[in-house]
C-alpha positions as CSV (number, residue, x, y, z in Angstrom):
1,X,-6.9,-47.6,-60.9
2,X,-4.8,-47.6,-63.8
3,X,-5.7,-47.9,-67.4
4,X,-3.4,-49.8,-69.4
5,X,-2.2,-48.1,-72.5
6,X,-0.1,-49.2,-75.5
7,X,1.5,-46.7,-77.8
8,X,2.2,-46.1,-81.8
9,X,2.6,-43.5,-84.6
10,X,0.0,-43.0,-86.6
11,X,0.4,-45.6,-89.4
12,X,-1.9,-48.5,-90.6
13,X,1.3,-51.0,-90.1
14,X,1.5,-49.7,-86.6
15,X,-2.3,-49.9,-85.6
16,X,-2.6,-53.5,-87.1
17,X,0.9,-55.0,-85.0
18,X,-1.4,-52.9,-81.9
19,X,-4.8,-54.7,-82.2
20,X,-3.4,-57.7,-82.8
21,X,-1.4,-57.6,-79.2
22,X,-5.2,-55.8,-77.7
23,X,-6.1,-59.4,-79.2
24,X,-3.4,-61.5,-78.0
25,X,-3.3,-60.5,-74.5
26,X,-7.5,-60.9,-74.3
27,X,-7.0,-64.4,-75.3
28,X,-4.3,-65.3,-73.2
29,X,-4.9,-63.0,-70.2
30,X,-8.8,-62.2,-70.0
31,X,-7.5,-58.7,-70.1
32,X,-9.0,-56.0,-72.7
33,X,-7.1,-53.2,-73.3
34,X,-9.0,-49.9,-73.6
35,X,-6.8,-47.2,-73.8
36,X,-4.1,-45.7,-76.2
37,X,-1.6,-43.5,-77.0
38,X,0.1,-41.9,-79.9
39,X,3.4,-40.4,-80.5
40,X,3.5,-37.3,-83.0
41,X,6.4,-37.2,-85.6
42,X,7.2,-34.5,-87.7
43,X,7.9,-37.4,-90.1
44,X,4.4,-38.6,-90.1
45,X,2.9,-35.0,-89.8
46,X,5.0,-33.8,-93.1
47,X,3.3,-36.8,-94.9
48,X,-0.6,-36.6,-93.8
49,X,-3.2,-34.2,-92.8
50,X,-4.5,-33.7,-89.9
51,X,-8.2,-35.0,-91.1
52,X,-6.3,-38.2,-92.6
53,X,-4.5,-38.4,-89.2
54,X,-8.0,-38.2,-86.9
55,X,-9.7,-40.5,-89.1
56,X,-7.1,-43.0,-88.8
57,X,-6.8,-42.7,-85.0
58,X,-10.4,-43.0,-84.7
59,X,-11.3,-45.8,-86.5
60,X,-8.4,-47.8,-85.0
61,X,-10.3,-47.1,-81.8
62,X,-13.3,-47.6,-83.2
63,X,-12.3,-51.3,-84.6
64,X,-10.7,-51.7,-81.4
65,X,-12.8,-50.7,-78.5
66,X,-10.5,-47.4,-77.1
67,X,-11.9,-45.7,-74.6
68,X,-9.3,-43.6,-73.6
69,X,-6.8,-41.9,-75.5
70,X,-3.4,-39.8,-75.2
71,X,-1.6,-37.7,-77.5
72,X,2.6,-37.3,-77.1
73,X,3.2,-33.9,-78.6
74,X,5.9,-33.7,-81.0
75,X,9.6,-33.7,-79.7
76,X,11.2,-31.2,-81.6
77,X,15.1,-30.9,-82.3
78,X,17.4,-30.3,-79.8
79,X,17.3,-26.9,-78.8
80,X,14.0,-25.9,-79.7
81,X,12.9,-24.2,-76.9
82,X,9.7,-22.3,-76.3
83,X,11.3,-19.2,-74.5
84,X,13.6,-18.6,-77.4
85,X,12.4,-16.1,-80.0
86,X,13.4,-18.1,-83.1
87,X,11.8,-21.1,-82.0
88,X,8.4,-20.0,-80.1
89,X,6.0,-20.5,-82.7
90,X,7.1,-24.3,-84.2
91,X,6.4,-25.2,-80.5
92,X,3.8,-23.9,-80.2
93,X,2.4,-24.7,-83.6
94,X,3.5,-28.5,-82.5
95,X,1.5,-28.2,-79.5
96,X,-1.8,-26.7,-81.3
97,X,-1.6,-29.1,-84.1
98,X,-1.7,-31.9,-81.9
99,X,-4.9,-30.5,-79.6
100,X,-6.8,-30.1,-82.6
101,X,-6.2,-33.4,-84.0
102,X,-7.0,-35.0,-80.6
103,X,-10.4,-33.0,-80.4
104,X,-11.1,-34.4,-83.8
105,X,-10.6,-38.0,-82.9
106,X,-12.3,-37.4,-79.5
107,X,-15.5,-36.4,-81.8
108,X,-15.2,-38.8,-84.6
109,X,-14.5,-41.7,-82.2
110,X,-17.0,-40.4,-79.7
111,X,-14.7,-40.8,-76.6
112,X,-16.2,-40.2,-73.3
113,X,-13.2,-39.6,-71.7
114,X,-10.5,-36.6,-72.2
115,X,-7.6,-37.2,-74.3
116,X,-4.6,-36.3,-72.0
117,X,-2.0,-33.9,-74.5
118,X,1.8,-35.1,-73.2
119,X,4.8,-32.3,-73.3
120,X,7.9,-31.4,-72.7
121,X,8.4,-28.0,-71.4
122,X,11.8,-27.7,-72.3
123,X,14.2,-29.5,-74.4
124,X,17.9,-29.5,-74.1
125,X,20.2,-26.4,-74.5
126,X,24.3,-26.6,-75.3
127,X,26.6,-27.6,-72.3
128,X,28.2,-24.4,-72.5
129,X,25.1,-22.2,-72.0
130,X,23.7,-24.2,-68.8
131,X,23.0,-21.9,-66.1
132,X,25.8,-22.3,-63.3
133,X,23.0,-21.9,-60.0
134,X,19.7,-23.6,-59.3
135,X,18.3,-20.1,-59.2
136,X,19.1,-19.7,-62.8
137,X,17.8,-23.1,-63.5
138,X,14.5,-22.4,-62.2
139,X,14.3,-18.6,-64.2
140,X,14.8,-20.9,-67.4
141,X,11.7,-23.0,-66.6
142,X,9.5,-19.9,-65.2
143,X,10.4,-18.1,-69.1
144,X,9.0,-21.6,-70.6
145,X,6.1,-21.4,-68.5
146,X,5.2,-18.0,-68.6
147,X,5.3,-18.6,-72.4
148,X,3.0,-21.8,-72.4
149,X,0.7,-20.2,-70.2
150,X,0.4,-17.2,-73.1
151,X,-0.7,-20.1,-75.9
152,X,-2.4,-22.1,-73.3
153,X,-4.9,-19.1,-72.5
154,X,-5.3,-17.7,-76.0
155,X,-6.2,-21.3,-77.3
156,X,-9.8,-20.9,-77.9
157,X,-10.9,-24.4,-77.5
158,X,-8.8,-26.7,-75.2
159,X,-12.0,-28.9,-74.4
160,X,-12.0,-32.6,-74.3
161,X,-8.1,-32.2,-73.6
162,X,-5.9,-32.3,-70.6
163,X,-2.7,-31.1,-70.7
164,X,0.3,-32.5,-69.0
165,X,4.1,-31.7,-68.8
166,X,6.2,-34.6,-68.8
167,X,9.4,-35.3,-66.2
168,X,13.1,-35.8,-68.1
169,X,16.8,-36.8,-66.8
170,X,20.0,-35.6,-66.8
171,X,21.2,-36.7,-70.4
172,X,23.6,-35.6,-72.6
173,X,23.6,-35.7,-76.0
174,X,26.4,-34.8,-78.4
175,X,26.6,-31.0,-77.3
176,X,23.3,-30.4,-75.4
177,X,22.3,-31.4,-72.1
178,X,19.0,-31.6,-71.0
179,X,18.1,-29.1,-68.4
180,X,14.2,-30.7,-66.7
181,X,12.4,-30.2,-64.9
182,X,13.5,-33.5,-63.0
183,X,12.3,-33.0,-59.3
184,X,8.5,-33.8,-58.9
185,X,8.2,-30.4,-57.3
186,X,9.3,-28.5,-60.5
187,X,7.1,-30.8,-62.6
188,X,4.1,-29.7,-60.7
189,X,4.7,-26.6,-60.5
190,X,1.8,-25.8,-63.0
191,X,-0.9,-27.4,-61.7
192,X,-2.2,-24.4,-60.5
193,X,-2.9,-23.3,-63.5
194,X,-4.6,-26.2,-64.5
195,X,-1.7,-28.3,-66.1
196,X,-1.3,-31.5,-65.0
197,X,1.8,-34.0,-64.9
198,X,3.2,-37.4,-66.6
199,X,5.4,-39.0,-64.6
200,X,7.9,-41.3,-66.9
201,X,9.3,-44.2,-64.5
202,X,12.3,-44.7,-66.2
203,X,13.7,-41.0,-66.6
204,X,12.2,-41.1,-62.8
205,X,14.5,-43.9,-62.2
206,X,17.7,-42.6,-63.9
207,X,17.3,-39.1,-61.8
208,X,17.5,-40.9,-58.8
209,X,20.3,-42.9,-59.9
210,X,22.0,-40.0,-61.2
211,X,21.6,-38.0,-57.9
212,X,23.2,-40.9,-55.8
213,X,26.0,-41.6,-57.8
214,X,26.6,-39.1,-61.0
215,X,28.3,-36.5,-61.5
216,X,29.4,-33.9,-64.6
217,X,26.2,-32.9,-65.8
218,X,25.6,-29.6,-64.5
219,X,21.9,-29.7,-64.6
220,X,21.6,-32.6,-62.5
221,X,24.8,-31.8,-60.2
222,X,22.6,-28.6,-59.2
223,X,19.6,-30.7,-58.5
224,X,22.0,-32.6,-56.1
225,X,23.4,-29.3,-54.4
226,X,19.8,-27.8,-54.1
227,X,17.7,-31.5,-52.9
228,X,20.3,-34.2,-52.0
229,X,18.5,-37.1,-53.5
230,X,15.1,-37.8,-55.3
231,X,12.4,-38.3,-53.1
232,X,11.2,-42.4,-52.8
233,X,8.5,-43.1,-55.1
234,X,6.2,-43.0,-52.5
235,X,6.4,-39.3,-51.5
236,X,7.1,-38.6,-55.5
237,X,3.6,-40.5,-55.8
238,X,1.3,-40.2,-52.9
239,X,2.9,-36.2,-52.3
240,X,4.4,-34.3,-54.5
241,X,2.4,-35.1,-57.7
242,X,-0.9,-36.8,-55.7
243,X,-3.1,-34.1,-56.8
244,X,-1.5,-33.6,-60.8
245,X,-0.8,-36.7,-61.9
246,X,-2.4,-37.8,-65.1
247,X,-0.3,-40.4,-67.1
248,X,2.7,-42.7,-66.7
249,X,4.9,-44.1,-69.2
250,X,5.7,-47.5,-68.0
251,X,9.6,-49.0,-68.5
252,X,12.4,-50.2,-66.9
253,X,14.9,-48.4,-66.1
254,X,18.9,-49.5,-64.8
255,X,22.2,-46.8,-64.0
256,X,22.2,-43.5,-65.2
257,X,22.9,-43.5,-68.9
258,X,20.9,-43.1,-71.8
259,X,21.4,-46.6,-72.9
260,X,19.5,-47.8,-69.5
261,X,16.3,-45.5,-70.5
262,X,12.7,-47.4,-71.6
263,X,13.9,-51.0,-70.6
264,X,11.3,-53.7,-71.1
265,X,9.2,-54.3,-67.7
266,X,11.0,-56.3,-65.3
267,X,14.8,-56.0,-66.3
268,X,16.0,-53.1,-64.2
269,X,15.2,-51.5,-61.2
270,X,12.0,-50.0,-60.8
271,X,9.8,-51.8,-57.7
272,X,6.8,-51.8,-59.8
273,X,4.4,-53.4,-57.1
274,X,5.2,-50.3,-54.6
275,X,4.8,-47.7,-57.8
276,X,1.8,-49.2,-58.8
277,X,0.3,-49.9,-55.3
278,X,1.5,-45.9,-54.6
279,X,-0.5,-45.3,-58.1
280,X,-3.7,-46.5,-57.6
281,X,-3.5,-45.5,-53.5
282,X,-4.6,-42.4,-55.1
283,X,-7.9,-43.6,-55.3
284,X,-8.7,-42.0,-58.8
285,X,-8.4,-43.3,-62.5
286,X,-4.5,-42.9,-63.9
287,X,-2.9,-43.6,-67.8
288,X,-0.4,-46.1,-67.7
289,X,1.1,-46.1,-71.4
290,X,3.6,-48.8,-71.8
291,X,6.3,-46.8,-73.6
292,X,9.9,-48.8,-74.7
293,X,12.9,-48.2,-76.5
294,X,12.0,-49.6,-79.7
295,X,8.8,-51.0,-78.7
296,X,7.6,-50.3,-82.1
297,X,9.5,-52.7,-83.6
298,X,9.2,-56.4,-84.1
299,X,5.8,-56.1,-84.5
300,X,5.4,-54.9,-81.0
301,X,7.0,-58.1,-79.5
302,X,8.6,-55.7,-76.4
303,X,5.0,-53.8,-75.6
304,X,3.4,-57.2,-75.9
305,X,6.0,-59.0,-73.0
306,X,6.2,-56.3,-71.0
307,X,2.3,-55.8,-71.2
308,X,2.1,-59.7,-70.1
309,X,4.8,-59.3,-67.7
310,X,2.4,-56.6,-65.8
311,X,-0.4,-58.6,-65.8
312,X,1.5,-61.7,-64.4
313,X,3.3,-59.6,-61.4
314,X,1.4,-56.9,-60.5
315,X,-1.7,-58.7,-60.2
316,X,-5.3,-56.0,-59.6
317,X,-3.0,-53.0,-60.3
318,X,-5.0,-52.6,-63.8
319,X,-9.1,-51.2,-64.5
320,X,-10.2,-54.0,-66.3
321,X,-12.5,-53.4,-69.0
């Protein structure tokens, strides 16, 4: 099944707009939500340590009932990319920082359950310096890997944590391009090493979209020469991440562009019954963090809707309490 999830920063305004739509919906729906997730800044990081940061986390879930908890590593600036010398060790500091601050809440707020560790194994490089073949592509993401793997295996204590690479979509943005992985295949492709997948419906959505009717981003246009189209959600789902897939982030999703990324639920295009029903067909326990454009804001107005909006239309797709 899946466990509903909201998200937030780590901030006392932020928790407070949170329980009170944990609140909301219980009154109004019969629905408790158990599970969270929260989004690292460098903004927030620069301001607090990490003992300030666990101890707020954990007594939010402690006020608040959370079972389950996730953690979305720090995006970094464009660029910033784990294979390149200059930049190696801020991502991977990122990264450690935020395992150790989820291991601390995990103790404090005496979760059960793992906290699931959310990244992106690359970020975005200048249009120029794209690779020009599939084949180059995929050396790119084997460099990140094999560079992961090295601070994934010298981390001393990883317990309590899962860790799980997260899917992106061909995007530009002002010089840079993101490069993926995109394809469900390359987002899995280290899960035999023990690290697992989050599959974001919405850059899901816009890689599809893109595939069928883009063109001029060179990172995607090779995706297209090398696989056609996306595969349905249903072999993305029940395939090709069936045995890695830890966490969604649930939006909506419409066209190809930036501006129709993280949508509130039910104003694009995503069939949520059939990615929900190919979800919990899985017949195991899945995150499901409700993750919007601006979804902070207004008090959480958009996470609360779409929330409802779930609840109302995809009736039995969520573990209650």
């Amino acid at each position: 099944m899946i466990i509903m999830q909201l998200k937030s920063t780590q901030q006392e305004e932020a928790f407070a707009n949170i329980a009170a739509i944990i609140n909301r919906l219980h009154k109004s729906h019969g629905y408790r939500i158990r599970g969270h997730e929260v989004h690292q800044t460098r903004g927030v990081m620069a301001k607090t340590s990490l003992p300030e940061r666990a101890k707020m986390v954990s007594s939010f879930c402690a006020r608040n009932g959370i079972r389950y908890l996730a953690y979305h590593s720090p995006i970094l600036g464009r660029g910033q990319n784990i294979w390149e010398d200059k930049w190696r060790e801020k991502v991977k500091e990122s990264l450690a920082l935020t395992i150790q601050e989820a291991q601390a809440v995990r103790k404090e707020a005496g979760l059960q359950s793992k906290v699931v560790i959310v990244f992106h194994l690359t970020s975005y490089m200048p249009s120029k310096e794209v690779p020009r073949t599939h084949k180059e592509k995929i050396a790119l993401y084997e460099a990140a890997e094999q560079e992961f793997l090295k601070f994934f295996k010298s981390e001393q204590d990883t317990d309590g944590c899962v860790l799980a690479v997260e899917n992106t979509y061909p995007r530009h943005d002002g010089d840079s391009e993101s490069i993926g992985p995109f394809h469900p295949s390359e987002l899995a492709r280290m899960e035999k090493h023990g690290i697992m997948t989050a599959l974001d419906l919405a850059h899901y959505q816009l890689y599809s979209n893109y595939l069928s009717r883009g063109k001029g981003r060179l990172a995607g246009d090779l995706d297209r020469e090398r696989y056609g189209r996306a595969p349905f959600w249903d072999q993305c789902i029940k395939k090709d991440l069936a045995s890695s897939l830890a966490l969604l982030h649930i939006s909506d999703a419409s066209g190809f562009e930036v501006r129709g990324e993280a949508l509130p639920v039910g104003s694009g295009e995503i069939p949520f019954a059939d990615v929900l029903g190919a979800c919990n067909s899985l017949g195991r326990d899945v995150r499901g963090t409700i993750e919007l454009s601006c979804g902070h804001l207004q008090k959480g107005r958009l996470q609360f809707e779409s929330a409802r909006w779930l609840l109302e239309n995809v009736p039995g797709a969520f573990k209650e309490a």
